[in-house]
C-alpha positions in Angstrom: 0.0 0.0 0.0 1.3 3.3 -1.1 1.9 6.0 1.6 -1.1 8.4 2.1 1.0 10.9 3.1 3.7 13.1 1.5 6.0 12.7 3.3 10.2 13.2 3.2 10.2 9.7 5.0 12.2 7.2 3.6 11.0 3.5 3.7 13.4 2.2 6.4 11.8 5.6 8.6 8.1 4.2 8.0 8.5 0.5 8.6 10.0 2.0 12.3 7.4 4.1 12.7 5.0 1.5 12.1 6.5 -1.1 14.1 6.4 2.1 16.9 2.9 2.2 16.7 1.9 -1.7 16.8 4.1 -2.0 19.5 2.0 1.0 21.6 -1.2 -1.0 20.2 -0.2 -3.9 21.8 1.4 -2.4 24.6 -2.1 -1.5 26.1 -5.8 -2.5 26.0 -7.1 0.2 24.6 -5.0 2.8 22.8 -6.8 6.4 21.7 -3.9 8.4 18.9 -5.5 11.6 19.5 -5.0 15.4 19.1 -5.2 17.9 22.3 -7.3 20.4 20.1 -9.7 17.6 18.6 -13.1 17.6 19.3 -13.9 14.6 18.2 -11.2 12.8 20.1 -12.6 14.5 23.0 -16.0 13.2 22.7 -14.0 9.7 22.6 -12.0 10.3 25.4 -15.2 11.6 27.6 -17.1 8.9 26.4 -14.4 6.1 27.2 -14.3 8.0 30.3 -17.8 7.9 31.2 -18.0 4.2 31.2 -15.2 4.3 33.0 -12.6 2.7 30.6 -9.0 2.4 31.5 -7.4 3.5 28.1 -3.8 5.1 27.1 -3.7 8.1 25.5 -1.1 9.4 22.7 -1.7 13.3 21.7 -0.2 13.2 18.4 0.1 17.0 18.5 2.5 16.6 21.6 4.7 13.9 20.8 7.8 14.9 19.2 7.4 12.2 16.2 3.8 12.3 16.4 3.5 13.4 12.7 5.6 10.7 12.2 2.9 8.2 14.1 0.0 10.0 12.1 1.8 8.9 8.9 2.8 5.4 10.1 -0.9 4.8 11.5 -2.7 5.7 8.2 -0.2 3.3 6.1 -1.2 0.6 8.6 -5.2 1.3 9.0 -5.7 3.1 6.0 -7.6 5.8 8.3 -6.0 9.4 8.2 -7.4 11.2 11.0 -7.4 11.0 14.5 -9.0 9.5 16.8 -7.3 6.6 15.6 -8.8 4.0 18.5 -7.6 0.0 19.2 -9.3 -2.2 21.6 -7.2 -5.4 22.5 -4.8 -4.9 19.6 -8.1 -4.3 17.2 -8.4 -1.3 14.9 -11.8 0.0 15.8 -11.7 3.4 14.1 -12.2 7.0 14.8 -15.4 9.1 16.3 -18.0 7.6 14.4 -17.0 3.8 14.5 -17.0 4.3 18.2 -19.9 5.6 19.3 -21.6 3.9 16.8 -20.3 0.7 18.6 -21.4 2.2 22.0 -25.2 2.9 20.5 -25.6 -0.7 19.3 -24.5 -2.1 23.2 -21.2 -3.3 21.6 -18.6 -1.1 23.0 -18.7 -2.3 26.7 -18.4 -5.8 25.7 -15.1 -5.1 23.9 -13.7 -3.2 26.9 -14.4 -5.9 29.3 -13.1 -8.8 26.9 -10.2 -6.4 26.5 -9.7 -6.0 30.7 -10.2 -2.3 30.2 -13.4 -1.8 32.2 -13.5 -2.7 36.2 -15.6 -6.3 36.7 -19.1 -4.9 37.7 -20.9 -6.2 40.7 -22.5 -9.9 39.3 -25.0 -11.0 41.9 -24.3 -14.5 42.1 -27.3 -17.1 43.2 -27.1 -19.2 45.8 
C-alpha cells in the first residue's frame, strides 16, 4: 500500500514508525492516537471515560514524532485522522465507528473482553 501521506520519509523511517505504533497497540488494552485540540477525540475520550474505561492516550500534536505516528498509523489502517482507536490490539476506528459501537450495546463488551473496564458487581445465586 502506497503512503497516504507526502512525506520526506524514507522507507526504512516508516517501517520504524509503524513497528512504533503496533508495539504501543499492543502495549495496552485500549490505545486512543488523538489530538489535544480535537473535538472529536474529545467526545471519545469523555465517552471512554464515562463508562469508566482504562485506556492510554497518545496526543499526536505533543509527541515529538507524532506526525511521524500520524503517517505510520494511516499506512497501517488506511484511516487518516485521528481519533485513531484499538481495543485489544483491534483497529476500531475514529469518532464515528466508536460511538456507533457504543449505540448498538457493543462497546462495553469489547472493553471488558479487553480487561479495560472494572468487573461490575455480578449477583451470584445461591
Amino acid at each position: 500500500m502506497g503512503s497516504m501521506f507526502s512525506s520526506s520519509m524514507s522507507k526504512e523511517e516508516l517501517e520504524m514508525a509503524v513497528s512504533k505504533v503496533k508495539e504501543i497497540v499492543k502495549s495496552t488494552p485500549v490505545v486512543v492516537f488523538s489530538k489535544t485540540y480535537c473535538g472529536y477525540c474529545t467526545r471519545v475520550k469523555n465517552l471512554l471515560s464515562q463508562l469508566g474505561a482504562a485506556y492510554k492516550v497518545h496526543e499526536l500534536d505533543q509527541e515529538k514524532d507524532g506526525d511521524d505516528m500520524q503517517i505510520a498509523l494511516a499506512e497501517w489502517t488506511g484511516q487518516r485522522t485521528v481519533p485513531n482507536v484499538f481495543i485489544a490490539g483491534k483497529h476500531i476506528g475514529g469518532c464515528d465507528n466508536v460511538t456507533a459501537k457504543h449505540e448498538r450495546g457493543e462497546l462495553v463488551p469489547l472493553l471488558m473482553e479487553a480487561g479495560a473496564m472494572p468487573n461490575k458487581n455480578v449477583l451470584v445465586q445461591q
